[in-house]
N, C-alpha and C positions, 0 to 999 in steps of 0.2 A: 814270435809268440803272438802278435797281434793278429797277424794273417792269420795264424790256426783260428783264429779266437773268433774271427769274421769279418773284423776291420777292413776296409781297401785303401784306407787314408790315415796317417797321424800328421800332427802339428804339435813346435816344441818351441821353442824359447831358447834359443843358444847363439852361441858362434860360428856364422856363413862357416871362418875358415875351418873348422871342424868337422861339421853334420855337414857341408857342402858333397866329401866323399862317400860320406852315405845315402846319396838321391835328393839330399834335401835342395830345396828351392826355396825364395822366397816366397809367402803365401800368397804376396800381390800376384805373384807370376801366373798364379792359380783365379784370379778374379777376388780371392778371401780380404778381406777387411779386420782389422782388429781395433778396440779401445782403447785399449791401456796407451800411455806416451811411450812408447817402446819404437825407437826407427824400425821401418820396413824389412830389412835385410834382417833382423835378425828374428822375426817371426816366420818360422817357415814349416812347410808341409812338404808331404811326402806321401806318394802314391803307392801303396802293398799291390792294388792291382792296374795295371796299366790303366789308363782312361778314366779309373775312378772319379777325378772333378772334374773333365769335362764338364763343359754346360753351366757347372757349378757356381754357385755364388753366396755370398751372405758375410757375415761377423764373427768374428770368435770375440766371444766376452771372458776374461781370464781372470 
């Protein structure tokens, strides 16, 4: 639904061993950064269109 919607990227909050089967990665993996005290692995994104964060960089504030 995201994709239809225009999205090329989401970012979640969950469990590696979960969302892993669904494309997820860690969002460091991606250059992404976050605030909150939440370990690494388990903030993570996912790209709707191939390359989407290429290049990419910045913070999720949550």
């Amino acid at each position: 639904m995201a994709k239809k919607l225009g999205y090329t990227s989401v970012f979640l909050v969950g469990d590696p061993a979960y969302y892993h089967r669904f494309g997820f990665k860690s969002a460091a993996h991606f250059g992404i950064k976050h605030k909150p005290n939440i370990p690494d692995e388990y903030v993570m994104g996912c790209e709707l269109v191939p390359g989407a964060l290429y290049e990419i960089g910045g913070t999720i504030h949550f």
